[in-house]
PAKOL-611450 format. One line per 3 residues: their letters; for each residue x, y, z of C-alpha. Coordinates in nm, 4 decimals. Layout:
<atoms>
a = X/Y/Z | ...;
</atoms>
This chain:
<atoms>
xxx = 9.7913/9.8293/11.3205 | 9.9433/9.5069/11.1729 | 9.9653/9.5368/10.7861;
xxx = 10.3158/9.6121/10.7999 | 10.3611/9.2721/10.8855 | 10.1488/9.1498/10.5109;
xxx = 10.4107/9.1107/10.2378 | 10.2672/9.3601/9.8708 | 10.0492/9.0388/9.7564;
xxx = 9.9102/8.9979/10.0669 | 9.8267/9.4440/10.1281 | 9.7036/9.4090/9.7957;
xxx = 9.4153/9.0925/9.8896 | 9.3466/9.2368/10.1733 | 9.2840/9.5986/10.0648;
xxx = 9.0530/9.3943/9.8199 | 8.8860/9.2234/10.1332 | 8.8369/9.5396/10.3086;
xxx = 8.6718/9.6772/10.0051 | 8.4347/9.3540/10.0034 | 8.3711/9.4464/10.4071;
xxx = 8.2529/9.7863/10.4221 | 8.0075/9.7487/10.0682 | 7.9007/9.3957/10.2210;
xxx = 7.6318/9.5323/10.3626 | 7.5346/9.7455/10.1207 | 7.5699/10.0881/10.2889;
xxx = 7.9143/10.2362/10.3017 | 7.9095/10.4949/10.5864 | 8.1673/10.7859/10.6156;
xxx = 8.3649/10.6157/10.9076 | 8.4007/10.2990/10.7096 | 8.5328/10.4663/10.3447;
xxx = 8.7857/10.6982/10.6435 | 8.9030/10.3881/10.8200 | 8.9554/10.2188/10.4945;
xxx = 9.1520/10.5046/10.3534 | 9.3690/10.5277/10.6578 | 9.4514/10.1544/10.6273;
xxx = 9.5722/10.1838/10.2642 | 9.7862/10.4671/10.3591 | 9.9604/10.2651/10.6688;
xxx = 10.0339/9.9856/10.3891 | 10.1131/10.2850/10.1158 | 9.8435/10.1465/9.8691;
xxx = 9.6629/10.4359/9.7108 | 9.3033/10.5088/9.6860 | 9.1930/10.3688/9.4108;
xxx = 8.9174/10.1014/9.3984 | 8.9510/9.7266/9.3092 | 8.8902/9.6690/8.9854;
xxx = 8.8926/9.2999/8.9406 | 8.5788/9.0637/9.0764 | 8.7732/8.8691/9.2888;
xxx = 8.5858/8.6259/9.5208 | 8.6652/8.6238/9.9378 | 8.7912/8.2569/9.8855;
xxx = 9.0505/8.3598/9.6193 | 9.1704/8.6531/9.7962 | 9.1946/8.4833/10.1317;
xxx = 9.4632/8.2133/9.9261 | 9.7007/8.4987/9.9377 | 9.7550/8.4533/10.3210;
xxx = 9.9454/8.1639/10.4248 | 10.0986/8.1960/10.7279 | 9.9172/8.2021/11.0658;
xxx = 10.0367/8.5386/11.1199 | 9.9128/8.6839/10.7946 | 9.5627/8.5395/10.8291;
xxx = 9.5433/8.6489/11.2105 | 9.6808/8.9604/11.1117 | 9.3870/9.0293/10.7942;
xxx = 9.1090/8.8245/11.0654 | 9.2176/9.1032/11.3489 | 9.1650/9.4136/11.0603;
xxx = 8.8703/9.2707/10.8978 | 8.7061/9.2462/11.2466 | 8.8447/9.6118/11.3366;
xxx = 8.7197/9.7760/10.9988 | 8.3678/9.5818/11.0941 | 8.3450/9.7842/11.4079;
xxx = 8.4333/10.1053/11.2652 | 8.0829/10.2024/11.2101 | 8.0241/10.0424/11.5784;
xxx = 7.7660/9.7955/11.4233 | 7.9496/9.4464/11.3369 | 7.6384/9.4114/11.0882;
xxx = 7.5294/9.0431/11.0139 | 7.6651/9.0654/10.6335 | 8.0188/9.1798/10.7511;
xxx = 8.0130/8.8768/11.0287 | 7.9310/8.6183/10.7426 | 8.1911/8.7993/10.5121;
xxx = 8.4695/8.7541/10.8170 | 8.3590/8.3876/10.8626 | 8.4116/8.2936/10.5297;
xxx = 8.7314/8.4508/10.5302 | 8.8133/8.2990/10.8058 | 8.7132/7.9315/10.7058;
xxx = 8.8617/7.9870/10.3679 | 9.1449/7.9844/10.5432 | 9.1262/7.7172/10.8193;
xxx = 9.1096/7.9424/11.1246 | 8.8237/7.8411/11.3667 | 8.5646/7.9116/11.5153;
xxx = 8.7523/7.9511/11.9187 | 9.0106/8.1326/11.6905 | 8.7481/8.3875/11.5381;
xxx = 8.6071/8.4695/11.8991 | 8.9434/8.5149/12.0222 | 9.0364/8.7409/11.7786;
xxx = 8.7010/8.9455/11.8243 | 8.6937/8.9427/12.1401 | 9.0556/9.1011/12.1211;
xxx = 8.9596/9.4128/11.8772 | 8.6744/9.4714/12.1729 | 8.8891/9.5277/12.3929;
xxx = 9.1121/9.7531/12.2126 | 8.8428/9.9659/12.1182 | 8.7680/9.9891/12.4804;
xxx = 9.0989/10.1054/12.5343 | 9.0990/10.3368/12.2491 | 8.8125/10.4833/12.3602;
xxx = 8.9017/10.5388/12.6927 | 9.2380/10.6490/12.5593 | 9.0253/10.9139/12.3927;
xxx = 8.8452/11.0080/12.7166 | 9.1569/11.0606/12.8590 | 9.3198/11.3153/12.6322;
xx = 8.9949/11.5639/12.6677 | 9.0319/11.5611/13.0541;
</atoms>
């Protein structure tokens, strides 16, 4: 919804994070590999898997303006939920980022508690169009 705010670097760590996030908890679901498809196409980065073993603390260097960081924090959450389980693994993975770089704690459960509610609306959005 926001990556065409990320600069190439920046689509290119976090396409790397969002790879880390849905095989962070070891079982990569259909929803997750769709959802991470469909965010590689909004930045125009192909398909192809990360090949390098970058860790979550290099890759979150790449971000260093509040927006960025808010902007990867509110995807990373997003792509978490796609499978509508927020598993424990994906939480620690998104708090990590997150620390790595400097956002809090109030921070983090503002930005969660954000994606909630646009799912809400999403799927009411959804309700909606089959009425």
């Amino acid at each position: 919804m926001f990556l065409n705010l990320l600069d190439e670097e920046e689509k290119t760590a976090f396409s790397a994070l969002a790879e880390m996030m849905i095989e962070s908890d070891g079982i990569v679901v259909g929803r997750e590999a769709a959802t991470l498809g469909a965010l590689r196409g909004e930045m125009g980065i192909g398909a192809e898997k990360s090949s390098d073993d970058s860790t979550a603390s290099s890759l979150s260097a790449a971000f260093t303006d509040r927006r960025s960081k808010i902007v990867v924090l509110l995807e990373l959450v997003g792509l978490g939920y796609s499978d509508t389980s927020f598993s424990g693994t994906e939480r620690s993975l998104v708090s990590e980022v997150a620390r790595e770089m400097g956002i809090g704690a109030d921070d983090l459960a503002r930005i969660e508690s954000w994606v909630q509610g646009h799912m809400s609306h999403v799927r009411s959005a959804m309700v909606l169009m089959r009425e």
